[in-house]
VOROKOL-716519 format. One record per atom (N, C-alpha, C, O): residue in three letters; x, y negated, z. Coordinates in steps of 0.02 Angstrom, whole numbers, plus 32768, in hexadecimal, padded with zeros to 4 digits. Layout:
ALAXYZ ...
***
This chain:
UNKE7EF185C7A96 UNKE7FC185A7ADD UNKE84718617AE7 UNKE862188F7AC8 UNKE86B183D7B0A UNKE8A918407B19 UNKE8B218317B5B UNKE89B18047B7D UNKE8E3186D7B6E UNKE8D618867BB2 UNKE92118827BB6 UNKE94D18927B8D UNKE926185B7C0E UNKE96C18737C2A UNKE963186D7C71 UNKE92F185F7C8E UNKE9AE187C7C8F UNKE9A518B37CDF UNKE9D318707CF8 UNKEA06185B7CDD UNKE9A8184F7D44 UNKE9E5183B7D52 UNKE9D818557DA2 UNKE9CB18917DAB UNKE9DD18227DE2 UNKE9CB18457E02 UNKE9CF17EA7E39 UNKE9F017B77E2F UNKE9A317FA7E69 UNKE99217B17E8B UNKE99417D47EE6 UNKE96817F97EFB UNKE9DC17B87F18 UNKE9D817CB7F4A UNKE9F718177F4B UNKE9E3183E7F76 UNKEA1418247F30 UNKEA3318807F15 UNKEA0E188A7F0E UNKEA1818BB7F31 UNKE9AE18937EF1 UNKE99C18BE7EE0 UNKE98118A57E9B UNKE969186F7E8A UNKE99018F37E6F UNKE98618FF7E3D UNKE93F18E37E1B UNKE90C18DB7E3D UNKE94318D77DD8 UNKE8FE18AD7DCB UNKE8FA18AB7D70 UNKE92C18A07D4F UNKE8BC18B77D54 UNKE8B518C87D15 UNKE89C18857D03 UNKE86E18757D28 UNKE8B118487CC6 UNKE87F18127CBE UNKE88218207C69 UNKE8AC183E7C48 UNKE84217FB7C54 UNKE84517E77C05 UNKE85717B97BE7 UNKE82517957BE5 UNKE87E17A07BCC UNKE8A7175D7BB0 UNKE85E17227B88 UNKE83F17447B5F UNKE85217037B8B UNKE82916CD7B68 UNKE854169E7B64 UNKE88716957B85 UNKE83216737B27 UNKE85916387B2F UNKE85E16057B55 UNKE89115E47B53 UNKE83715F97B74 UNKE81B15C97BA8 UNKE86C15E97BFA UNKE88B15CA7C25 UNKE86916347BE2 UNKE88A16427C20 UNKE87216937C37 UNKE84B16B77C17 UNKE89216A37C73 UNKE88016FD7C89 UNKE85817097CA3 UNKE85F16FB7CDE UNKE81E17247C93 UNKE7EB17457CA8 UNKE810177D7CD9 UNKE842179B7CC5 UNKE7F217897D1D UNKE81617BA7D5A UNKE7CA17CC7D62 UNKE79A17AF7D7B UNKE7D818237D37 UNKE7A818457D3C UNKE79418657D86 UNKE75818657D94 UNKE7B418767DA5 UNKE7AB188E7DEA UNKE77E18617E0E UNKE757187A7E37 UNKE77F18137E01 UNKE74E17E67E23 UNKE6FF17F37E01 UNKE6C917F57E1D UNKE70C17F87DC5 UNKE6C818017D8B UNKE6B218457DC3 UNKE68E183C7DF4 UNKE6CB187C7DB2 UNKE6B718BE7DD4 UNKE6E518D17E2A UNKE72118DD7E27 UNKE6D218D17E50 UNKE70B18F77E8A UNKE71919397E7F UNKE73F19577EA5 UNKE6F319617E3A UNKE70519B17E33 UNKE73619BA7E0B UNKE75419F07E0F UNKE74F197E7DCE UNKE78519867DA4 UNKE7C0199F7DB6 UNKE7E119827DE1 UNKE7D319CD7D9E UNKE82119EC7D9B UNKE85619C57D9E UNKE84719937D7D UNKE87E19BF7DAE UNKE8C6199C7DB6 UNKE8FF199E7DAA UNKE931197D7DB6 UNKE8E619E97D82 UNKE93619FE7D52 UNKE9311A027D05 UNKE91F1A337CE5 UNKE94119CF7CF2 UNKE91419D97C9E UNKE9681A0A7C75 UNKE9551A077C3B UNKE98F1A1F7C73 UNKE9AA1A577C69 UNKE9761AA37C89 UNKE9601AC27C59 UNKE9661ABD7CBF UNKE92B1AD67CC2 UNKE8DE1AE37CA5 UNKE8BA1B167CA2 UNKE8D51A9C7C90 UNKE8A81A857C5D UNKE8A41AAC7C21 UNKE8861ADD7C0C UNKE8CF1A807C0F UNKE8DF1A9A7BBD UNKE8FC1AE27BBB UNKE9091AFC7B85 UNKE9071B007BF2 UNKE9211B567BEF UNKE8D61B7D7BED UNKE8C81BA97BC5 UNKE8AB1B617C1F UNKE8871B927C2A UNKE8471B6F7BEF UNKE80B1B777BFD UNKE85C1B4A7BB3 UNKE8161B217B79 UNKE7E81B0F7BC7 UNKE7BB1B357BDA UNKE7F41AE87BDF UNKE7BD1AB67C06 UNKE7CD1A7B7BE9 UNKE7D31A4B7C0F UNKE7D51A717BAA UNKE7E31A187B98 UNKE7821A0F7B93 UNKE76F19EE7BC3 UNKE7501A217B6C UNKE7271A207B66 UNKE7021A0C7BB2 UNKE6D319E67BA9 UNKE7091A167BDC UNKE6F51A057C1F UNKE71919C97C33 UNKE70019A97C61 UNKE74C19B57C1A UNKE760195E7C43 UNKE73B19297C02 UNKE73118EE7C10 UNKE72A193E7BC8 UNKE6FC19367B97 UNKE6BD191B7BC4 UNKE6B718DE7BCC UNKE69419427BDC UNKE66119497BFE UNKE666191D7C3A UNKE62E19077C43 UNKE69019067C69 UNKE69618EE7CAE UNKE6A2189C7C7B UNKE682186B7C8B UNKE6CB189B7C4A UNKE6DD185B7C30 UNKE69618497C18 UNKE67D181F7C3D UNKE66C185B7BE4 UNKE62E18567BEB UNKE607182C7C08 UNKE5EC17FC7BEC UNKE60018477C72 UNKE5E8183E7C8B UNKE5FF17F77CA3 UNKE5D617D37CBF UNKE64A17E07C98 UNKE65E17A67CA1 UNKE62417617C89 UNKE5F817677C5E UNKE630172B7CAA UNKE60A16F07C91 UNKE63316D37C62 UNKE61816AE7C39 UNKE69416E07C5D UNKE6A316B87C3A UNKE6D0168D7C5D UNKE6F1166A7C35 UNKE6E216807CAC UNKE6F016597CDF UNKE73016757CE6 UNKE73916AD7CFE UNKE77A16367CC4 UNKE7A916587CD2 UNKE7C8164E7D1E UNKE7B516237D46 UNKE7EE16727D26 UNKE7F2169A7D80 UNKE83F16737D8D UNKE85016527DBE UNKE86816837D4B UNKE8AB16757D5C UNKE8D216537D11 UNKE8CA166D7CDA UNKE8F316247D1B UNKE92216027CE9 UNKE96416397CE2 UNKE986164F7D10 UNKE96C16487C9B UNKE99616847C88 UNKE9FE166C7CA6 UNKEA30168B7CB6 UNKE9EC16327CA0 UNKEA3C16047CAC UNKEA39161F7D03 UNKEA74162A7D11 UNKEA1A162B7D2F UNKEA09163A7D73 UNKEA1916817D80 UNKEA2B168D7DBA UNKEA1516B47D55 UNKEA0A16EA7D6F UNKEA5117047D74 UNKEA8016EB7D56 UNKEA57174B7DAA UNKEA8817617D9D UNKEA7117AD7D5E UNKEA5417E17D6D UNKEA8017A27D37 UNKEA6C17D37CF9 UNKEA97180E7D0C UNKEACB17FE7D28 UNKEA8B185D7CFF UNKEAA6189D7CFD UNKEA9918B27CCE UNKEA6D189F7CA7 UNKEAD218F17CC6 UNKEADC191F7C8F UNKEA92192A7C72 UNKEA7019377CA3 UNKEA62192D7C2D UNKEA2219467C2E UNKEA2B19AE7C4F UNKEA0F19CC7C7D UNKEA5819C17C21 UNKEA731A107C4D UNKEA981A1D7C5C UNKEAC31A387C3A UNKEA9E1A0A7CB5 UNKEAD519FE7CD7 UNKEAEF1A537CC8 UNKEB2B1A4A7CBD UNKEAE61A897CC4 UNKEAFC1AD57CC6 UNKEAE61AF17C92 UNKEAB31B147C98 UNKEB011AEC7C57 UNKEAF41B0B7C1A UNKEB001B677C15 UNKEB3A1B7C7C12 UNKEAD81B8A7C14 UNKEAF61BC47C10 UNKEB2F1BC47BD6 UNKEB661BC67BF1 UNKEB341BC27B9E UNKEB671BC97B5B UNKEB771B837B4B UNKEB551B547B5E UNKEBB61B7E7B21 UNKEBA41B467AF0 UNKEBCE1B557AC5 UNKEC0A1B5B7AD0 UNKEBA61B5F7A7E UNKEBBA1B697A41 UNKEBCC1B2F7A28 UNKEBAD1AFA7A30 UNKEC121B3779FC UNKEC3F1B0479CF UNKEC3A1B3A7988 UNKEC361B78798B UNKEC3A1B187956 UNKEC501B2E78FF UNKEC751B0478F0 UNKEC661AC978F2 UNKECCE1B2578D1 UNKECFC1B0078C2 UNKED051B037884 UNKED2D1B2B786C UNKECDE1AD1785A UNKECCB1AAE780F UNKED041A627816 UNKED0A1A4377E2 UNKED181A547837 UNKED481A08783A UNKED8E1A2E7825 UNKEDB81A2C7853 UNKEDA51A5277E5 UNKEDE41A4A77C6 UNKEDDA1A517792 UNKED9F1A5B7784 UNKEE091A50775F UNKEE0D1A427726 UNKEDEC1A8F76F3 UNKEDC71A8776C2 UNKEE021ACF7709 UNKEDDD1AFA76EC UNKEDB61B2176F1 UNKEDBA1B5D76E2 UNKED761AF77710 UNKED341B0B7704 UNKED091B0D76D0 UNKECD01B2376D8 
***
């Protein structure tokens, strides 16, 4: 499953990448979440699992169309390891 955030009209929107094109889970379900940084904080990936599922398969939106966002627009941390010089 490959998941990204874009957002249609300012509002925020979770879809699943296929090849055919983006599945826009919020149309599959009207209860889906809309912050997939939220998502993946609070382990609800297993639940857009479940709403994708329920999909027929019917892509919603052409990926060249969308306006795509950060997947976690507000990262609490972000860890770097500095292994790129010579004496490591």
């Amino acid at each position: 499953m490959r998941l990204l955030a874009f957002t249609i009209d300012h509002q925020p929107r979770i879809g699943a990448l296929t090849d055919a094109g983006v599945i826009d889970l919020s149309l599959v379900d009207a209860g889906t979440p809309t912050d997939l940084g939220a998502v993946i904080k609070n382990g609800r990936l297993a639940e857009l699992a479940t709403i994708l599922a329920k999909s027929d398969g019917t892509v919603h939106h052409e990926l060249d169309c969308l306006d795509l966002q950060l997947p976690v627009a507000t990262p609490g941390k972000i860890l770097c390891l500095g292994l790129n010089y010579m004496d490591h």
